[in-house]
PLY file of the C-alpha trace (Angstrom):
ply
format ascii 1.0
element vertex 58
property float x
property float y
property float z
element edge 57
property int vertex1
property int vertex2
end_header
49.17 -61.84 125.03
50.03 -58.64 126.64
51.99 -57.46 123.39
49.04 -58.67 121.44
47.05 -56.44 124.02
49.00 -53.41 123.34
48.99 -53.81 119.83
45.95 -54.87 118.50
42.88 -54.50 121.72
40.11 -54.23 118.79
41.60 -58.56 118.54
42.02 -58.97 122.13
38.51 -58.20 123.00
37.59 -60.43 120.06
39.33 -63.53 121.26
38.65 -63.05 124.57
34.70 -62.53 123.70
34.70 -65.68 121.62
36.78 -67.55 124.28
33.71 -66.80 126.63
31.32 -67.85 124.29
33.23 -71.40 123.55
33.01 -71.82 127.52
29.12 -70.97 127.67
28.73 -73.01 124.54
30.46 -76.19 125.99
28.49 -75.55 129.55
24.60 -75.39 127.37
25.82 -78.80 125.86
26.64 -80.31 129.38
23.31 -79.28 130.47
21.57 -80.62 128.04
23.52 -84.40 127.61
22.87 -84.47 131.05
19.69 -83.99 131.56
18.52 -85.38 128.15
20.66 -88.90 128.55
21.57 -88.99 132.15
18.62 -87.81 133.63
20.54 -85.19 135.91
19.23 -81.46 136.61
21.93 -78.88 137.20
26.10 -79.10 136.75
28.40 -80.41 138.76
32.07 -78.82 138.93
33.81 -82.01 137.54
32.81 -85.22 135.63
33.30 -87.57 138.35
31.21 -85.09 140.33
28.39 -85.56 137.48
28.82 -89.43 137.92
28.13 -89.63 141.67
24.95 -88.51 141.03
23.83 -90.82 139.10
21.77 -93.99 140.10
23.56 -97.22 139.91
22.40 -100.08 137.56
21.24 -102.97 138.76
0 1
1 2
2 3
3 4
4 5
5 6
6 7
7 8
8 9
9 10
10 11
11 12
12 13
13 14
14 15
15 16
16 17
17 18
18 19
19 20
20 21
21 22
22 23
23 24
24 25
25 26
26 27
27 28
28 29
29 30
30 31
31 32
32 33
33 34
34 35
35 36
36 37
37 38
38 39
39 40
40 41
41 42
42 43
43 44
44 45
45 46
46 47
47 48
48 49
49 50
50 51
51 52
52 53
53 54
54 55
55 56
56 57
């Protein structure tokens, strides 16, 4: 990547700005499964963290 870097930073800066925007992308979803199917406000930092919070079923 550092070649790439060197060579063509107009690209760089392009995959690294759409890299970020995957992430955010990916983190809106999250939000909204959760809190439209599970019922859960906010993120937690790992899946199993996201299922801890959630109430059993009886």
């Amino acid at each position: 990547m550092r070649r790439v870097q060197r060579k063509l930073p107009a690209a760089f800066r392009a995959y690294g700005l759409r890299d970020a925007e995957i992430a955010v992308l990916y983190v809106l979803w999250v939000l909204w499964f959760c809190d439209r199917y599970l019922g859960i406000k906010g993120l937690s930092a790992t899946a199993s963290g996201l299922s801890v919070r959630l109430e059993p079923v009886s």
